[in-house]
LOTINU-148832 format. One line per 5 residues: number of its first residue (from 1); their letters; for each residue x, y, z of C-alpha. Coordinates in steps of 0.02 Angstrom, whole numbers, m for minus. Example, Ala and Ser with C-alpha at 12.3 -4.5 7.8 and 13.67 -1.06 7.14 Angstrom:
<rs>
1	AS	615/m225/390  684/m53/357 $
</rs>
This chain:
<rs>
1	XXXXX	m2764/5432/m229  m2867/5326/m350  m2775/5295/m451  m2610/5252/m353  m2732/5127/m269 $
6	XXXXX	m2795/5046/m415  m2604/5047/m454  m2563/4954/m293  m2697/4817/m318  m2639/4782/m506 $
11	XXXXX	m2454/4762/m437  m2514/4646/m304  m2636/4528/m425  m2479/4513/m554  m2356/4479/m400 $
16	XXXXX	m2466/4369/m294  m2428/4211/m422  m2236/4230/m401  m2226/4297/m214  m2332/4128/m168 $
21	XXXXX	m2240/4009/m279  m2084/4053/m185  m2176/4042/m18  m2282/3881/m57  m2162/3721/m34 $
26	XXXXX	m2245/3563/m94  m2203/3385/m4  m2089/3251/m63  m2255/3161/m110  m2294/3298/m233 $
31	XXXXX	m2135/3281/m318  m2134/3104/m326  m2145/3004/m481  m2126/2820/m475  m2289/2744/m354 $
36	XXXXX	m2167/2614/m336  m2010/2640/m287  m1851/2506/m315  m1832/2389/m163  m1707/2403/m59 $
41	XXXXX	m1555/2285/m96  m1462/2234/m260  m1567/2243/m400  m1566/2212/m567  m1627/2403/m611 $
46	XXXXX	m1682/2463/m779  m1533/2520/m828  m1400/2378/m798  m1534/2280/m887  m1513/2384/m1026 $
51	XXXXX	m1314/2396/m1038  m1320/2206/m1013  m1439/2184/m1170  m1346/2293/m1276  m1173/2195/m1221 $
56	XXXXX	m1268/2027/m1262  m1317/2076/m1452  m1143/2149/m1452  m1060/1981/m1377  m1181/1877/m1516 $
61	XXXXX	m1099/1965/m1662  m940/1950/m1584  m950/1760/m1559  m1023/1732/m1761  m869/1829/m1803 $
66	XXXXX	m781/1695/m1705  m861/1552/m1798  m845/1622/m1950  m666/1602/m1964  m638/1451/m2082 $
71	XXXXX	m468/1475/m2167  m312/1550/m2088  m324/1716/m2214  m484/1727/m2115  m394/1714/m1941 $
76	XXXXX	m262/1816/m1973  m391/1954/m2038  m477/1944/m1859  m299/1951/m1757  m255/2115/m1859 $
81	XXXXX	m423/2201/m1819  m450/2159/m1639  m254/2201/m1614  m264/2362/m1693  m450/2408/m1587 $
86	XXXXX	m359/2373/m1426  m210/2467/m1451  m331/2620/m1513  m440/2577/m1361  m294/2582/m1241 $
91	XXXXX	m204/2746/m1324  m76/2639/m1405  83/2595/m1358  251/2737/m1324  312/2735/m1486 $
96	XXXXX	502/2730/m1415  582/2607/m1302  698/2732/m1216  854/2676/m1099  808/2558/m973 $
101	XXXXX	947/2633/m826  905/2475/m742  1018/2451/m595  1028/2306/m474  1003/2368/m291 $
106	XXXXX	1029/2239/m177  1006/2051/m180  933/1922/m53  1023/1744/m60  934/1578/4 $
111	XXXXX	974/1407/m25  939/1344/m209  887/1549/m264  939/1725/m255  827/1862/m253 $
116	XXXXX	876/2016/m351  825/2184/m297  795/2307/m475  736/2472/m523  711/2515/m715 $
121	XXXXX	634/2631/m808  483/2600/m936  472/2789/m975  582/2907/m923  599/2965/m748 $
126	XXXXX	455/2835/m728  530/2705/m599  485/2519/m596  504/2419/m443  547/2223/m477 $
131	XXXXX	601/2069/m416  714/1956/m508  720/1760/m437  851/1664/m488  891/1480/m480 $
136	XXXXX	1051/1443/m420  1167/1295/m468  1100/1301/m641  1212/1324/m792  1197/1383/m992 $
141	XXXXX	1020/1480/m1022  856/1473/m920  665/1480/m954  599/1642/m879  428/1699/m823 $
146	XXXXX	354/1855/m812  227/1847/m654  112/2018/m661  43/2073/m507  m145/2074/m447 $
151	XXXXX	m206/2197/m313  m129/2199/m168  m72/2336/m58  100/2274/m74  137/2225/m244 $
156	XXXXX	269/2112/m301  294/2046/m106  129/1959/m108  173/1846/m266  350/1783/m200 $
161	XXXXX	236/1641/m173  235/1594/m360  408/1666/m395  510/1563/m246  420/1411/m308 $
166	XXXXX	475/1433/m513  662/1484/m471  641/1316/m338  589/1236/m512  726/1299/m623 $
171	XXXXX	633/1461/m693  703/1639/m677  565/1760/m641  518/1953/m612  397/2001/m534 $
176	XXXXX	366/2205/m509  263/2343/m428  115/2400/m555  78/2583/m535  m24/2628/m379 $
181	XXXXX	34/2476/m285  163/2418/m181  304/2557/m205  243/2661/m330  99/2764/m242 $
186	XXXXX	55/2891/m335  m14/2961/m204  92/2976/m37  99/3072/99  272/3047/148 $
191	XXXXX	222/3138/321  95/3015/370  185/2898/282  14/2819/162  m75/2850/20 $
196	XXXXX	m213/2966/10  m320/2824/m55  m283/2659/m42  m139/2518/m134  m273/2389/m194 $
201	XXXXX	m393/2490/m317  m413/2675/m257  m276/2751/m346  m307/2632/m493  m468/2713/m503 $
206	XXXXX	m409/2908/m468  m258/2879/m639  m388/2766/m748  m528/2915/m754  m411/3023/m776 $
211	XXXXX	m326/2914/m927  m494/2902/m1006  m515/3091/m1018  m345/3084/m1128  m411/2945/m1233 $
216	XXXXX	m300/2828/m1160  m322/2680/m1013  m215/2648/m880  m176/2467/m945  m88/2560/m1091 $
221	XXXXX	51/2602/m946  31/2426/m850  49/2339/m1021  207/2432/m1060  290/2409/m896 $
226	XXXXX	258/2225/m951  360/2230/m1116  496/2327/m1019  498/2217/m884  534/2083/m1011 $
231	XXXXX	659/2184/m1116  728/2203/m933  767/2031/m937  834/1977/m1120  956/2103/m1056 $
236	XXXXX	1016/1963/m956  1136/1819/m1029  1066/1674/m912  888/1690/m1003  831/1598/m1143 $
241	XXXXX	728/1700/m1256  643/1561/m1353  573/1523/m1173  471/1669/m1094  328/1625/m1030 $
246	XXXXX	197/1745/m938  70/1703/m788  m24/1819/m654  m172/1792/m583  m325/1930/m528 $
251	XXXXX	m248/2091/m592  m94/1989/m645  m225/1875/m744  m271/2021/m832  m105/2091/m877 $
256	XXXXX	m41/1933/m935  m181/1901/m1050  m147/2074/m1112  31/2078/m1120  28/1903/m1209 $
261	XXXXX	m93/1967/m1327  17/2116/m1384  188/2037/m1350  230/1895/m1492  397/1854/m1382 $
266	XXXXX	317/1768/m1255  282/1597/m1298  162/1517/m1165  32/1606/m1074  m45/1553/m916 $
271	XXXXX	m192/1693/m843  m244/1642/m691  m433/1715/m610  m460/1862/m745  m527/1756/m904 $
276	XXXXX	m725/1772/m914  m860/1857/m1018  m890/2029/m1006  m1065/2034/m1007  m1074/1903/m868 $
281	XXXXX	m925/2011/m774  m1031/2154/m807  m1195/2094/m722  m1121/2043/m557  m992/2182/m518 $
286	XXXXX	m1094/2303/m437  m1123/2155/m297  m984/2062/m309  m834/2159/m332  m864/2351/m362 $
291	XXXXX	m698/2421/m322  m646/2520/m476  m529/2467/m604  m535/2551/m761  m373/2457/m829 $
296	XXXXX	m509/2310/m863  m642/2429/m934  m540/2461/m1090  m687/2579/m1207  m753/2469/m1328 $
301	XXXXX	m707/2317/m1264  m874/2219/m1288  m922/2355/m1432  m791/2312/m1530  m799/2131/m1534 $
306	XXXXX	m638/2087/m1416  m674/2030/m1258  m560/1898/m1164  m605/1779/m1314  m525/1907/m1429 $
311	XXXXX	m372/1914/m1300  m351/1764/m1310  m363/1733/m1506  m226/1857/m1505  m104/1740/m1417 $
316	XXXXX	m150/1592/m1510  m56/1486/m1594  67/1481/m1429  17/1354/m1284  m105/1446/m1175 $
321	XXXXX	m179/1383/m989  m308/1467/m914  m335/1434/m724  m509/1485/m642  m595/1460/m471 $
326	XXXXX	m777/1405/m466  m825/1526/m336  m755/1666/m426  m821/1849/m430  m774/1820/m612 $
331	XXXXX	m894/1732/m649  m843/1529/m675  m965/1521/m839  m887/1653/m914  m717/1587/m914 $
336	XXXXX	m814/1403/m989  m885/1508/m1113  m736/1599/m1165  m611/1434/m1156  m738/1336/m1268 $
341	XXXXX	m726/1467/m1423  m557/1484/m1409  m530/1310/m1380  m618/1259/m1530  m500/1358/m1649 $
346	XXXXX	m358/1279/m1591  m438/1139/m1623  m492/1191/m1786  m327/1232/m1858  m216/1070/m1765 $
351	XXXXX	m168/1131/m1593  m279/1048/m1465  m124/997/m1380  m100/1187/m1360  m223/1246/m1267 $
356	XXXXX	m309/1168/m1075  m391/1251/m928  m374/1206/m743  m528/1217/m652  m513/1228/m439 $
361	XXXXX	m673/1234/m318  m629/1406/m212  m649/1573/m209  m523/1702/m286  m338/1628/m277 $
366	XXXXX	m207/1541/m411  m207/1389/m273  m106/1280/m235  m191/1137/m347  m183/1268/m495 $
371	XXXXX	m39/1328/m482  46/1124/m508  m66/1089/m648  m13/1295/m737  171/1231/m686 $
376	XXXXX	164/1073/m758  108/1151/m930  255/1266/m912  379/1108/m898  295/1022/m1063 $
381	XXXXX	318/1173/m1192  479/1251/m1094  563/1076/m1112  600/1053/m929  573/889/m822 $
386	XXXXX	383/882/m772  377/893/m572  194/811/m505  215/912/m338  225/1087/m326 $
391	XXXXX	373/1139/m211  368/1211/m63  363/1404/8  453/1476/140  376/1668/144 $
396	XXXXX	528/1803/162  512/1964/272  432/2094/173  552/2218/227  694/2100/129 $
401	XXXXX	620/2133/m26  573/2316/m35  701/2405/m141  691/2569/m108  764/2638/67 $
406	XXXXX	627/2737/94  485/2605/32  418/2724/m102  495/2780/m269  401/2957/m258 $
411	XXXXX	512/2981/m109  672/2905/m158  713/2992/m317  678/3175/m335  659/3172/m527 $
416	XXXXX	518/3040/m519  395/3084/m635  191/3023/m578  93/2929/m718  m36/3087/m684 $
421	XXXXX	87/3213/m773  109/3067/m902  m82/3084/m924  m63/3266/m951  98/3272/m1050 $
426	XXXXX	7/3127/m1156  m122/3262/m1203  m23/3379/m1243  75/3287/m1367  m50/3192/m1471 $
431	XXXXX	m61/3295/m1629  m191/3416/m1627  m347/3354/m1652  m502/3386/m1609  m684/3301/m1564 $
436	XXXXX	m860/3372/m1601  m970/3315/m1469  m1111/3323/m1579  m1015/3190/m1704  m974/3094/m1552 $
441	XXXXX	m1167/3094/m1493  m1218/3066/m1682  m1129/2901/m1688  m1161/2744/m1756  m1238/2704/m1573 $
446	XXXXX	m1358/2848/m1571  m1536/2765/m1549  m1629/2877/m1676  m1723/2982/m1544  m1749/3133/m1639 $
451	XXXXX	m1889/3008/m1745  m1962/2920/m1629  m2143/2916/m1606  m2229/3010/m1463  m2389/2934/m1381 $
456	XXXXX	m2475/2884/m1212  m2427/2709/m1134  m2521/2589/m1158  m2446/2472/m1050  m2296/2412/m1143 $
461	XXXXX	m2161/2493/m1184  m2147/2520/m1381  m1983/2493/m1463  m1928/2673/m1548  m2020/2760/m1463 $
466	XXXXX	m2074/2910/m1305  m2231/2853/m1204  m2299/2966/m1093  m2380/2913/m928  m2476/3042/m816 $
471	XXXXX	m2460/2980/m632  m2558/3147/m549  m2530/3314/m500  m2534/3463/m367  m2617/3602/m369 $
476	XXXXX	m2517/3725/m241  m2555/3908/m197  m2547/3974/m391  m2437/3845/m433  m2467/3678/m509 $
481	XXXXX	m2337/3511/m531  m2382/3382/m654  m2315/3224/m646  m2255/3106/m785  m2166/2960/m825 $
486	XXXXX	m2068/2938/m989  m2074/2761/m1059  m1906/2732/m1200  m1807/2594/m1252  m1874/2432/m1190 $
491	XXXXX	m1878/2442/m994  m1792/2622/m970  m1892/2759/m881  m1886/2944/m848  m1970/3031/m713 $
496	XXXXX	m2029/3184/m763  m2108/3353/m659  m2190/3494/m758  m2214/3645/m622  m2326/3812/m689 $
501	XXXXX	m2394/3943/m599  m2580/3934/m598  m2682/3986/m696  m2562/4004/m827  m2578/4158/m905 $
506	XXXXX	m2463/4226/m1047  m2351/4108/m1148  m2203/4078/m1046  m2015/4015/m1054  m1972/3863/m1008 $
511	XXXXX	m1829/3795/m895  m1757/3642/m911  m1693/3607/m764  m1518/3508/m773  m1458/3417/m597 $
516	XXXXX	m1344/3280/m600  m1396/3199/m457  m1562/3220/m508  m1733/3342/m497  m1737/3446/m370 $
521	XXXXX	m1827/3367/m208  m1908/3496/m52  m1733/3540/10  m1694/3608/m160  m1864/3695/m195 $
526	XXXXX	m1801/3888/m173  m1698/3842/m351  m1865/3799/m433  m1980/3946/m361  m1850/4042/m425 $
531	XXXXX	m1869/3986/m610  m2059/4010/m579  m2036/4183/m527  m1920/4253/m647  m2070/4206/m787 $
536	XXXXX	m2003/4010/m832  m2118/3860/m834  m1981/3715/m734  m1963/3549/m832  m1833/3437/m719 $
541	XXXXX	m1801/3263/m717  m1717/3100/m666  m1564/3020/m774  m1572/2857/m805  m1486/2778/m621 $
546	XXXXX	m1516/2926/m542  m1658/2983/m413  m1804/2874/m418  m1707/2772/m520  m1571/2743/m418 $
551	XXXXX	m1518/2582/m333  m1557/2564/m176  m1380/2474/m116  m1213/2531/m55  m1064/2441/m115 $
556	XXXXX	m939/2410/10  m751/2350/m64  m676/2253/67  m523/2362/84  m632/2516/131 $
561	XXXXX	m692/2546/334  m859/2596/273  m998/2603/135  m972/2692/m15  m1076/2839/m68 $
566	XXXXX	m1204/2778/m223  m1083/2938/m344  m913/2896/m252  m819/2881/m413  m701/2766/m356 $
571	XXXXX	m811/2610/m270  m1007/2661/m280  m1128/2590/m414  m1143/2747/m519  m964/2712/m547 $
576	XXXXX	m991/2530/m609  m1126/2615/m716  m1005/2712/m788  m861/2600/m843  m999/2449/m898 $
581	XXXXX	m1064/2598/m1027  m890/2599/m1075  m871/2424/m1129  m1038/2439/m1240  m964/2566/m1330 $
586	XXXXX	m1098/2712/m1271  m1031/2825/m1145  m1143/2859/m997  m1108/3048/m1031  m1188/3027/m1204 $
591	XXXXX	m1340/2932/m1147  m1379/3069/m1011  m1390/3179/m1156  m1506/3061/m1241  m1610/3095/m1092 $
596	XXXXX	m1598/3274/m1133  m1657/3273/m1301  m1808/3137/m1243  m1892/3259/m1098  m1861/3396/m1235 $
601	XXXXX	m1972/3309/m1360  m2082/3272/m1238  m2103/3435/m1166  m2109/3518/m1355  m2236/3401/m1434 $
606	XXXXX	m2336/3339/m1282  m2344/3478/m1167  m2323/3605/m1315  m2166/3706/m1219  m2076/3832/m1312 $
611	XXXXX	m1919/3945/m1306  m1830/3808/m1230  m1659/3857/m1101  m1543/3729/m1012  m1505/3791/m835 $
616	XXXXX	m1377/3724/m740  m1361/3767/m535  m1174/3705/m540  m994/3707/m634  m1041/3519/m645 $
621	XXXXX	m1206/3506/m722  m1180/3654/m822  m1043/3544/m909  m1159/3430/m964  m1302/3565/m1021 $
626	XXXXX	m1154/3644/m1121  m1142/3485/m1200  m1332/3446/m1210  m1339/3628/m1312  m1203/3558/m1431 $
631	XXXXX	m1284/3427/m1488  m1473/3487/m1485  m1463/3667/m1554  m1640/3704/m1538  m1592/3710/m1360 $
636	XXXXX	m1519/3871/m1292  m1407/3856/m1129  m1424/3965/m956  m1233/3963/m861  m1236/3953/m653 $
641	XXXXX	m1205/4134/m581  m1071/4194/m471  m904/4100/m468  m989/3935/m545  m878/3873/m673 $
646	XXXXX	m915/3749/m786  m807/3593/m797  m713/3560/m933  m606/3392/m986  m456/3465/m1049 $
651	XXXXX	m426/3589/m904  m473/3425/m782  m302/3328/m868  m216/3503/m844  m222/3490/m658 $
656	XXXXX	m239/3327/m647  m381/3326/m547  m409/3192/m424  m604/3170/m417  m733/3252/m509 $
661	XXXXX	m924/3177/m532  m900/3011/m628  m1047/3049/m746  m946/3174/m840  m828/3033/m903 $
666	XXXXX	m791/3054/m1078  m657/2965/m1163  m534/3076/m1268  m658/3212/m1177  m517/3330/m1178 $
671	XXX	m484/3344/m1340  m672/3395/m1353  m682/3564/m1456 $
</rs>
């Protein structure tokens, strides 16, 4: 009897720790960081301070690069390498222009034009939507312009405003539906009869992160409809091909810088509201105009020294306009900045005559008073009488120029094929190859954490190195949480809990605890008492934009009825996080496991933790402690139980998965082995 007493009291001493740990829950206080937390509002956090700094050096070398260039061996050298970093940035190009099948399916006549109602073909089975306007009374071979659309819910309908006013001028145009717009949904519900997101940015954003996982972009597609469009029209006989000229403005500024760029037949360019700089457009999107749109966050796009200068020193030597609006949300200096390098090389090598900008004081619109001054540049290099007014518009019903019966190509022809299985089939056809996250993570762009120096704040942050700063602790029932904050890489911070039982007895493993959105708070303490209980110390802790560190703002796109959720991957600021990563050239997935391997250093030299395991509560974070434990193998790696199940890039392109958590964007992540 003794004896099974003495029994019972030893079982209850070496229980007690655990049994209270999992009763004991501590108070948001206790697991609180940061003594001051980020105000309320937009805010220049940390971390877009950071991406912006990096995109500045990045932007400096870029512009020497630009001044450098002193003899036209020199300029030519540029063109080649910024033309051969966009199409790897993009995907490249099809390699095969396959059979148009364009077919003209109805046509809208008005005094002085015709409208022509087409469907073509870029890729096969993949149907284009266009308009073709076309002077009448005119005879022998016409001028044409290719007018990319911006956002709008109805595509090529919104810009018969431009179009009407160049066939009223003497110019044929097309005009046509980019993907996810207008008549090509991707998207629809053909019993509700609307998209499951929305025709301005949403499904932009649902194909672009799913393009980037393929190690492509969706401007890759937009581009090439472009080049079709305008193979479309040599086609016809009443179109002069030594006078193609190209202008769009918003979106449509964007694809005609790019199509310009990568197209040597067209021979003016006119981009209207796109043309900035990137690091400006970078710092004022989260406020000013956070819808997604991966097609303008090309990877690499600042990292590789390209930028809308480098678009447009791709065009040049042709005539090139750029039109801008003051009160732009891209921003006004940016396009100053960017017309004054290029400007100066045409300068440089005898073409000032070639080059002008058109400056208006509004918001976001080719207006009217741009539009006659982009016009009247047409007219000088297209040989065609300059006009000092712009003509007139007369809108036409929408329903006049839809050219499908049923308003949507998805529904009209039963072998359309959506630009997701494109995605896929893309995948599956690139030769095999493969990607080692740990050479991906080991990059030129790796920081150099595994030698940095480890030591205590002392009150400025220390370039190259991990400063630790204790900000208190909690001593619960047999169960202590220490509280640090990590100091790294200028301004960047990492919030940091340490939770033990108490008094720590024999040596113990330890847990680090991987949550995407974050270390666990009270609601989430059951996962940690857990840990504690099955013998692990609990290391957990905030990535950078995330938790404590998160902004305290809520985007809100002007298309959508309410806010947006801080992780909704198509509008919130996580996902303007995200793609502005992209540009720099250092994937946000990649620097959350540079936050792995800094509270692992810490937690190994500082608070002298051993036997180190990743744990993961879901199929999501688990995919990025898998990938944390391929690129730091001193780390081992504990998988989610039950039907958890880890996500994966390659099987994400598979399905062609709609949303997923828009951390876990890797480009060319599915060809990760």
């Amino acid at each position: 009897m003794q004896k099974q007493s003495t029994l019972l009291f030893v079982l209850v001493l070496i229980l007690t720790p655990f049994t209270l740990a999992q009763q004991w829950t501590p108070t948001e206080q206790d697991l609180t960081v940061i003594k001051t937390p980020i105000k309320e509002g937009p805010t220049i956090t940390p971390l877009l301070h950071y991406l912006l700094e990096k995109a500045w050096a990045q932007d400096d070398r870029r512009a020497e690069r630009i001044r450098a260039i002193k003899s036209e061996q020199d300029l030519l050298r540029l063109q080649q390498e910024l033309r051969a970093n966009l199409l790897k940035n993009i995907g490249g190009l099809p390699e095969t222009k396959t059979p148009l099948n364009a077919r003209v399916v109805g046509t809208v006549t008005r005094p002085g034009y015709r409208v022509e109602k087409v469907v073509f073909e870029s890729l096969p089975h993949y149907y284009v939507t266009a308009l073709v306007w076309i002077p009448e009374g005119k005879s022998g071979r016409l001028p044409a312009v290719l007018v990319p659309c911006g956002h709008s819910t109805n595509g090529k309908i919104h810009y018969q405003y431009i179009c009407q006013r160049l066939a009223k001028r003497g110019y044929i145009s097309i005009s046509w539906d980019p993907v996810g717009q207008g008549e090509r949904s991707q998207f629809w519900a053909a019993a509700s009869g609307k998209t499951r997101y929305n025709l301005v940015c949403g499904e932009h954003g649902v194909l672009g992160n799913l393009a980037y996982l393929a190690g492509a972009n969706l401007a890759r597609w937009e581009i090439w409809d472009g080049i079709r469009a305008l193979d479309y029209l040599l086609t016809r006989p009443e179109v002069d091909p030594e006078r193609i000229s190209i202008t769009g403005t918003s979106g449509g500024g964007f694809q005609a810088a790019h199509i310009a760029a990568l197209d040597n037949r067209i021979k003016v360019a006119a981009p209207s509201c796109y043309i900035s700089s990137l690091p400006m457009r970078m710092a004022n999107r989260i406020f000013a105009d956070p819808d997604s749109d991966p097609e303008q966050d090309i990877s690499r796009m600042v990292a590789d020294g390209i930028d809308h200068t480098g678009l447009l020193l791709l065009i040049f030597p042709r005539p090139l306009i750029l039109a801008a609006a003051v009160q732009d949300f891209f921003p006004i200096e940016g396009a100053r900045k960017s017309f004054h390098e290029i400007a100066r090389v045409y300068r440089y090598f005898g073409k000032a005559e070639s080059i002008s900008k058109v400056e208006g004081y509004h918001r976001h619109q080719y207006s009217p008073e741009n539009l006659t001054v982009a016009f009247q540049f047409l007219d000088h290099f297209n040989r065609m009488p300059r006009k000092p007014e712009l003509e007139t518009f007369e809108p036409l019903d929408e329903k006049l120029l839809v050219c499908t019966k049923s308003g949507q190509v998805s529904t009209e022809f039963p072998d359309a094929v959506p630009l997701t299985r494109l995605i896929r089939d893309m995948m599956k056809e690139t030769p095999a190859k493969e990607l080692h996250l740990q050479d991906l993570y080991r990059s030129d762009d790796y920081p150099g954490i595994e030698s940095w120096r480890i030591g205590e704040f002392s009150g400025r942050p220390a370039a190259q190195s991990i400063a630790w700063e204790a900000t208190g602790s909690t001593q619960g029932q047999r169960v202590e949480i220490s509280r640090f904050l990590l100091h790294h890489s200028g301004e960047l911070t990492i919030p940091v809990i340490h939770v033990k039982s108490a008094p720590a007895g024999n040596p113990r493993r330890t847990a680090l605890l991987i949550r995407l959105a974050g270390k666990p708070g009270v609601k989430d303490w059951q996962s940690v008492s857990r840990l504690i209980n099955e013998g692990y110390d609990v290391v957990s802790f905030d990535f950078r934009g995330v938790g404590e560190l998160q902004m305290r703002y809520s985007t809100r796109p002007p298309e959508e009825a309410s806010k947006a959720d801080y992780f909704d991957p198509l509008n919130g600021v996580m996902e303007n996080y995200v793609y502005n990563s992209l540009l720099v050239g250092r994937p946000y997935f990649l620097q959350m496991i540079e936050d792995v391997e800094i509270v692992s250093r810490f937690a190994r030299e500082h608070l002298e933790l051993r036997d180190m395991t990743l744990v993961a509560e879901t199929g999501d974070d688990a995919a990025l402690a898998w990938a944390a434990k391929e690129c730091l193998p001193e780390l081992k790696m504990l998988a989610p139980g039950g039907e958890q199940k880890r996500f994966k890039w390659s099987e994400t392109v598979e399905q062609q998965r709609e949303s997923w958590p828009i951390q876990l964007l890797l480009p060319g992540g599915a060809y990760v082995n």
